[in-house]
N, C-alpha and C positions, 0 to 999 in steps of 0.2 A: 185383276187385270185380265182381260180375254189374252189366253192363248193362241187364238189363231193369228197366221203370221199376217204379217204387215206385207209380203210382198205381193199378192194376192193382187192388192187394189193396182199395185203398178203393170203387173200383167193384162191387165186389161184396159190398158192407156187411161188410168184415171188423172183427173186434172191436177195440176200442179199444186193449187191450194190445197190444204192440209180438211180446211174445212168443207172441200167438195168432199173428200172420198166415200167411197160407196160403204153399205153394211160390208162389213170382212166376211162374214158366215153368208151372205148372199151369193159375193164375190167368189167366192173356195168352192161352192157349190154348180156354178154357172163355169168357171175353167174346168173344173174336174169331168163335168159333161162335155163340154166342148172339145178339151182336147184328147177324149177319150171317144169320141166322132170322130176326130178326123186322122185320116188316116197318113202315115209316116211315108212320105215319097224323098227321103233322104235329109241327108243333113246338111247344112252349111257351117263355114269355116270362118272366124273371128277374120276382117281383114286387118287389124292391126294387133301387135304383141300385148301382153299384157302391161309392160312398161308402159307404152304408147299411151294406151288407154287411160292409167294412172295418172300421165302427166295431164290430158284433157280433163281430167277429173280433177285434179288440181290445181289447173289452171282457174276454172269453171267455179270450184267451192273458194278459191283465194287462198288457198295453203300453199305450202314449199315442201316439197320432201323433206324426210329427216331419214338418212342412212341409216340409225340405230332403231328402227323399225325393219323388220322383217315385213317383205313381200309376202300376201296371201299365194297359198297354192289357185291354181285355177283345173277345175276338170269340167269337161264337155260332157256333156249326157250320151255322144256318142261313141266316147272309150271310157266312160265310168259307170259300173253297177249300181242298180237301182238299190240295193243294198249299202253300199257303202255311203249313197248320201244319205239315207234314212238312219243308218246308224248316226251319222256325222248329226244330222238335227233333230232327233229326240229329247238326247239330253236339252235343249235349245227352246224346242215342243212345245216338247211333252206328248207328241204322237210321233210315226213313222207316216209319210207322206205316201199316198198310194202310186205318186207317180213322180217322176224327176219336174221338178222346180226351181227356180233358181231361187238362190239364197246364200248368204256369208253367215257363215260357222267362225261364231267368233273362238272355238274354245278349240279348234282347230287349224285356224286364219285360214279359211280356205273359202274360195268360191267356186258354188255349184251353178252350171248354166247348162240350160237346156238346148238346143240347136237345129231341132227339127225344123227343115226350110218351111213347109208347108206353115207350119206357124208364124214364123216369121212374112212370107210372101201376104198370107192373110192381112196381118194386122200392119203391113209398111214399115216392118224396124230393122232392125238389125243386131246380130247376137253383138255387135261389140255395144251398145245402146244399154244390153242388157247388161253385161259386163261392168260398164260405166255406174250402174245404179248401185250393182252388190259394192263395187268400190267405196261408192259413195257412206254406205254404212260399214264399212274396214276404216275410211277415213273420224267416223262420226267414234267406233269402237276407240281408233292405234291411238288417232290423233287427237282427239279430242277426252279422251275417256270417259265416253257415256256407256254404263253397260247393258249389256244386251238386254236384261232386266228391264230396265226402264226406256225402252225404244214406245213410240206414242205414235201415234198420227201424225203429229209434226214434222217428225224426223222422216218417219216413212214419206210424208211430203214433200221435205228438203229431196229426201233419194229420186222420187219421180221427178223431180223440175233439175236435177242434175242430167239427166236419161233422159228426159227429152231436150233441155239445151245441145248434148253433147251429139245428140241424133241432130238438132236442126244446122250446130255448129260446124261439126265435121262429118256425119257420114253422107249427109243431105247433099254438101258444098263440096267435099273432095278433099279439100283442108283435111292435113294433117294434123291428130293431135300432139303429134311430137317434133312438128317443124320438117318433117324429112319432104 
């Protein structure tokens, strides 16, 4: 199974079919220049909680919360070391990332997101978008138990057409994902 990550293709707004997505090693190759050009003009800030976000994603995939699951950690790229997500997805890997990327550490439930505004301004998204997607595979890990092992194209799929619904659902509309 290719170890390179599956988030790759959703960073760069690949289409929601599973069978569009681009080569992954083309993909890793083409961000890793890009966002290594452009330069950090600050960061932006999640507008909704992580809760929030959960319930859109939940809503969006047709699950219900279950209490006896634990909430993933969530850390921003701009108060976490580039160290501690590399450590965090190694094991996960099987490399150290040379740069913060987002991704769910299933062996840590945590989601890493990236938050540099320039990024975001580029490409029309929004970090809680992105938020929504690593959810999406916390949901695919807690709730469904598919392990991280056996994540495919598919899933990686399902993750982007979650992240983009939840972007044209609510961040696009103003709509709340949590009803507030």
């Amino acid at each position: 199974m290719n170890k390179i990550p599956f988030l790759f293709a959703a960073l760069l707004a690949a289409p929601a079919s599973a069978q569009q997505l681009p080569d992954l090693s083309a993909v890793q190759s083409q961000l890793s220049a890009a966002v290594k050009a452009t330069p950090i003009k600050g960061y932006v800030q999640p507008r909704y909680d992580l809760q929030c976000v959960f319930t859109g994603v939940l809503a969006i995939m047709g699950k219900a919360a279950k209490a006896d699951i634990p909430m993933p950690a969530l850390y921003l790229q701009d108060k976490t070391p580039l160290k501690q997500l590399q450590d965090a997805v190694e094991p996960q890997w099987n490399m150290r990332p040379d740069m913060f990327v987002n991704v769910y550490s299933a062996a840590q439930n945590a989601v890493y997101v990236m938050n540099e505004a320039e990024y975001y301004r580029k490409l029309g998204r929004f970090v809680d978008d992105s938020i929504a997607h690593e959810l999406a595979h916390y949901v695919q890990v807690k709730y469904r138990g598919i392990r991280i092992e056996d994540f495919d194209d598919g899933l990686e799929g399902e993750a982007v057409s979650v992240q983009t619904e939840f972007r044209d659902r609510y961040m696009k509309t103003g709509v709340s994902p949590c009803g507030r």
